[in-house]
C-alpha positions as CSV (number, residue, x, y, z in Angstrom):
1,X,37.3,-1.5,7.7
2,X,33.9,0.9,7.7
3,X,31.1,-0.8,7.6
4,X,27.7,0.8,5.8
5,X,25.6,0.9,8.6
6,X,22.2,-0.6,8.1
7,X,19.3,1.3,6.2
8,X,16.2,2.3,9.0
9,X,12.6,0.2,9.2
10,X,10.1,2.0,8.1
11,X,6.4,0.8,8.6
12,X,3.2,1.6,10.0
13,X,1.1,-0.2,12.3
14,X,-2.4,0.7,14.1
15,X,-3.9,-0.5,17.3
16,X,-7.7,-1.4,16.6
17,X,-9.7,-1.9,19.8
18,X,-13.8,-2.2,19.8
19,X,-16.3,-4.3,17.8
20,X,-14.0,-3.7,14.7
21,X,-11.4,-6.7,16.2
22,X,-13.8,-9.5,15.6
23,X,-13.3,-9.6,12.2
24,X,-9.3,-9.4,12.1
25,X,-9.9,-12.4,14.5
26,X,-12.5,-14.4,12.2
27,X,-9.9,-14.1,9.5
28,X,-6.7,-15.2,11.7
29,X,-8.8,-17.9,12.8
30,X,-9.3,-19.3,9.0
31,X,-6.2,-18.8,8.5
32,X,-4.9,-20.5,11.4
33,X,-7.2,-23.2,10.5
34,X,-6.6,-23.8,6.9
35,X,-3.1,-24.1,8.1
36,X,-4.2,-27.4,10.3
37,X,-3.4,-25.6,14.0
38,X,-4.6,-26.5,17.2
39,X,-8.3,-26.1,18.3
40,X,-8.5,-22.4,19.7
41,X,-12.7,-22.5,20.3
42,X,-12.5,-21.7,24.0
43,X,-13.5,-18.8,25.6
44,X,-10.5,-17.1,26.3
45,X,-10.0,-16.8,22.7
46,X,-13.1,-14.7,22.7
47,X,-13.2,-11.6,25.0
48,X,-16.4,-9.5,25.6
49,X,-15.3,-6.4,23.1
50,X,-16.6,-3.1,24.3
51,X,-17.5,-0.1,21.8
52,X,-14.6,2.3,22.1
53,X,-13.7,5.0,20.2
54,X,-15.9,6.6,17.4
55,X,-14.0,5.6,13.9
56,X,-15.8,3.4,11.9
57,X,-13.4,0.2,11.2
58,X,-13.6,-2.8,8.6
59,X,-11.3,-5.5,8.3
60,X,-10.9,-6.0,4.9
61,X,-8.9,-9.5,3.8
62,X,-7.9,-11.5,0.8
63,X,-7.0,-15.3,0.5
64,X,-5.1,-17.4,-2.6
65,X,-7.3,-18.6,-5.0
66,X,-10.2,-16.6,-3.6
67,X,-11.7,-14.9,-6.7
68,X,-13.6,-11.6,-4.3
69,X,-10.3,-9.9,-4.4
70,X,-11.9,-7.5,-1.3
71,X,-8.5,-5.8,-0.9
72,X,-7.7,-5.0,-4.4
73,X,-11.8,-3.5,-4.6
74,X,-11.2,-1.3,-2.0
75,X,-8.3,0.2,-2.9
76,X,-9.9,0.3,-6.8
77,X,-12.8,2.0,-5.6
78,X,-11.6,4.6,-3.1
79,X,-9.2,5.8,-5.9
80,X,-11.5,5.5,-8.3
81,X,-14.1,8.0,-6.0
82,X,-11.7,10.2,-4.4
83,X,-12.5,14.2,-5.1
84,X,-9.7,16.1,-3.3
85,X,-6.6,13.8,-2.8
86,X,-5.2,10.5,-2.8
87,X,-2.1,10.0,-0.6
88,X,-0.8,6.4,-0.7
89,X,2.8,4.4,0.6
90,X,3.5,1.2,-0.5
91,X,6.6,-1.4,-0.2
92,X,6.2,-2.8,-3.3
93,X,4.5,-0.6,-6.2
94,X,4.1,-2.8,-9.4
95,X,0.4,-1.7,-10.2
96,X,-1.8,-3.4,-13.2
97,X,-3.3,-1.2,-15.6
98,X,-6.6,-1.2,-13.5
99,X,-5.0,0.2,-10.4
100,X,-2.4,2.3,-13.5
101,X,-5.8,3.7,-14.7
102,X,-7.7,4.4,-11.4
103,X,-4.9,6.4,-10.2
104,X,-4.2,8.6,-13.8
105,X,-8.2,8.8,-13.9
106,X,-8.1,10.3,-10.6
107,X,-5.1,13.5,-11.2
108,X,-6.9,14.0,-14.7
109,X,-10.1,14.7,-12.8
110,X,-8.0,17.4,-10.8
111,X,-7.7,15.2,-7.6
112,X,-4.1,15.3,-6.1
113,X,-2.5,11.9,-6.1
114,X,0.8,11.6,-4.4
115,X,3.0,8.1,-4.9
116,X,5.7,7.6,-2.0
117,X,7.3,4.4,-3.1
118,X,11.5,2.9,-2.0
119,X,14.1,4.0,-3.8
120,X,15.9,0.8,-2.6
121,X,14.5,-2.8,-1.1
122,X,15.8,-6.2,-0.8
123,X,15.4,-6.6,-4.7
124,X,17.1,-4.9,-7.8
125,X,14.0,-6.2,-9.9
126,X,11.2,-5.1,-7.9
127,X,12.7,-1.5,-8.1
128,X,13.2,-1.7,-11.9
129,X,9.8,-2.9,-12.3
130,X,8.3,0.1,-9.8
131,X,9.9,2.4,-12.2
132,X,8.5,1.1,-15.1
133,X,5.2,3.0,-14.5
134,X,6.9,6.5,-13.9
135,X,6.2,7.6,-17.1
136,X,2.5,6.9,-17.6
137,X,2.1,8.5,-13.8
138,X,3.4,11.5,-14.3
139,X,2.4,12.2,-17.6
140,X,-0.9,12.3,-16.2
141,X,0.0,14.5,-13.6
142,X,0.6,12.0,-10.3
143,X,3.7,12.5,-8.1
144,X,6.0,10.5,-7.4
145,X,8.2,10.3,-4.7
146,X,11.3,7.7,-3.6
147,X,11.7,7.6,0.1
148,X,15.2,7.9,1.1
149,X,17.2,7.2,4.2
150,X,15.0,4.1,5.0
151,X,14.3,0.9,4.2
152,X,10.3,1.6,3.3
153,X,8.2,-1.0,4.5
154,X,4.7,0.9,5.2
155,X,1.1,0.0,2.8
156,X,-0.7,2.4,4.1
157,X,-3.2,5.5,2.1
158,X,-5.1,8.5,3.2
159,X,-8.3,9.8,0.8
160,X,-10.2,12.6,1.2
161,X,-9.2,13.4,4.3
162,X,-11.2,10.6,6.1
163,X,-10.6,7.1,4.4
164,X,-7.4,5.8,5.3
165,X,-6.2,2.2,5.3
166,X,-3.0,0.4,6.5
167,X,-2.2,-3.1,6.4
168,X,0.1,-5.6,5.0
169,X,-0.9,-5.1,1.1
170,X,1.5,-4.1,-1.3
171,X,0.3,-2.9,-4.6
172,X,1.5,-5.8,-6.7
173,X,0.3,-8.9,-8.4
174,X,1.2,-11.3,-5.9
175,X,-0.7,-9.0,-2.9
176,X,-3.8,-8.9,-4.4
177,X,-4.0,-12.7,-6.2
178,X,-1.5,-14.5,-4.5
179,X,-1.0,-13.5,-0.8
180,X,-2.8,-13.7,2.6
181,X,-3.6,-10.1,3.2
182,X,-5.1,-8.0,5.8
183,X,-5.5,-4.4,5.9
184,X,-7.6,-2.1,8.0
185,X,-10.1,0.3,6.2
186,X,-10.9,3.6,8.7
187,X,-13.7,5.8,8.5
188,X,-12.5,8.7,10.7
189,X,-11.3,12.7,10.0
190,X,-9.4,12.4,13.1
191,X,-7.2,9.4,12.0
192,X,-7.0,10.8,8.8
193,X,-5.5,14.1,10.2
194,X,-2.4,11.7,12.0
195,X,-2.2,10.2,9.0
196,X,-1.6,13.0,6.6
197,X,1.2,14.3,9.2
198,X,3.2,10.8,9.0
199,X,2.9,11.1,5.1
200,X,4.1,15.0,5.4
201,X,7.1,13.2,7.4
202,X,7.8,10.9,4.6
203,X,7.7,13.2,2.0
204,X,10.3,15.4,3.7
205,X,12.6,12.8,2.9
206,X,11.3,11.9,-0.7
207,X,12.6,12.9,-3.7
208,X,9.8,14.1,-6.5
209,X,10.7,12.5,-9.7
210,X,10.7,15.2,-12.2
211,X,8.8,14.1,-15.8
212,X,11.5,16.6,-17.3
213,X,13.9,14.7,-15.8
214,X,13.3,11.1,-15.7
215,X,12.2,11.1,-20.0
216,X,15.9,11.7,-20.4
217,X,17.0,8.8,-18.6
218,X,19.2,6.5,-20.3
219,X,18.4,3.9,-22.8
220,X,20.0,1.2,-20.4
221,X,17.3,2.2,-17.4
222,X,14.1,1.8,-19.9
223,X,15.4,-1.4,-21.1
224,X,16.3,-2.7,-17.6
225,X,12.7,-1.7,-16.3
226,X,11.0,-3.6,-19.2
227,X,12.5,-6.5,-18.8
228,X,11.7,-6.7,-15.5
229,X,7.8,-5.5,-16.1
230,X,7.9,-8.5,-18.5
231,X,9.1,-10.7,-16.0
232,X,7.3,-9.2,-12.6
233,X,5.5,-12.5,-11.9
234,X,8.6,-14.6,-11.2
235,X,10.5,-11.6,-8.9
């Protein structure tokens, strides 16, 4: 019997040392508290953190039922800013039609917005539901491409050439409202520049959807991915 072998992991992580750590530690430490663990106030918990390195670094986090929503700003307002390019990955791409509008505002305004999102995950719906907002993308001139040959796992964006982000939120309803999220926002040409060649990477093994293409796609698609738009909540 052949067995399909397994599809790649692909994410992206970063290794933050300096001043900038505090903060990712302040909001583990809520976490880990409003989650009734163990004491960790002692000292050891706490290292001396030297300045090292020259990027400026913010943790940015969200919480349930918080109504500040700091991850879903930042990624609002960068795109909403940007003047040359916006180059963003994500697991799970089920923008609203604030984050919709922020990125067709953006390639109207000339600024090059490229999409890599999954062509496959753990769910058919998710994928149905990503695909839903093709058409109003790339009628305003983003691309889109679906990363093939992996299992796509990265949330990561690069703007402008010097603000880059990567963390653990997705660009869906339950990331920005529902979720425990982290992500760290990066202030730094040079990190940029290693991020640009990682997204070069992935789109070499992306697919562009073509508008010319994907209008003509059967009836059976659109009605699949607007049933699960309607139902995007509950996937």
């Amino acid at each position: 019997m052949n067995v399909k072998p397994a599809l790649p992991w692909r994410d992206t992580d970063v290794q933050i040392e300096g001043p900038g750590v505090a903060e990712f530690q302040r909001l583990f430490l809520d976490t880990w508290r409003k989650q009734k663990g163990p004491d960790l106030a002692t000292p050891s918990y706490f290292p001396k953190l030297k300045e090292d390195g020259n990027a400026l670094v913010r943790a940015v986090g969200s919480t349930p039922g918080e109504t500040n929503r700091l991850t879903f700003v930042a990624y609002v307002s960068a795109i909403t800013f940007a003047e040359h390019s916006v180059h963003l990955t994500n697991a799970y791409f089920i923008p609203d039609d604030q984050i919709l509008k922020a990125f067709t505002d953006a390639a109207r305004r000339g600024v090059d917005v490229k999409l890599i999102v999954p062509s496959t995950t753990d769910s058919r719906l998710a994928i149905d539901a990503q695909r839903y907002s093709y058409s109003r993308l790339l009628k305003a001139g983003v691309k889109v491409y679906e990363r093939h040959n992996a299992l796509l796992h990265a949330k990561t964006a690069v703007i402008d050439g010097v603000w880059s982000t990567v963390g653990s939120t997705n660009m869906d309803y339950w990331s920005f409202v529902s979720n425990d999220e982290v992500n760290a926002v990066i202030l730094s040409r040079e990190v940029a520049v290693e991020m640009e060649r990682m997204f070069a990477k992935d789109l070499a093994e992306s697919e562009e959807v073509q508008w010319n293409t994907w209008k003509h796609r059967p009836l059976a698609d659109k009605i699949r991915e607007w049933v699960a738009h309607l139902f995007l909540r509950w996937l």
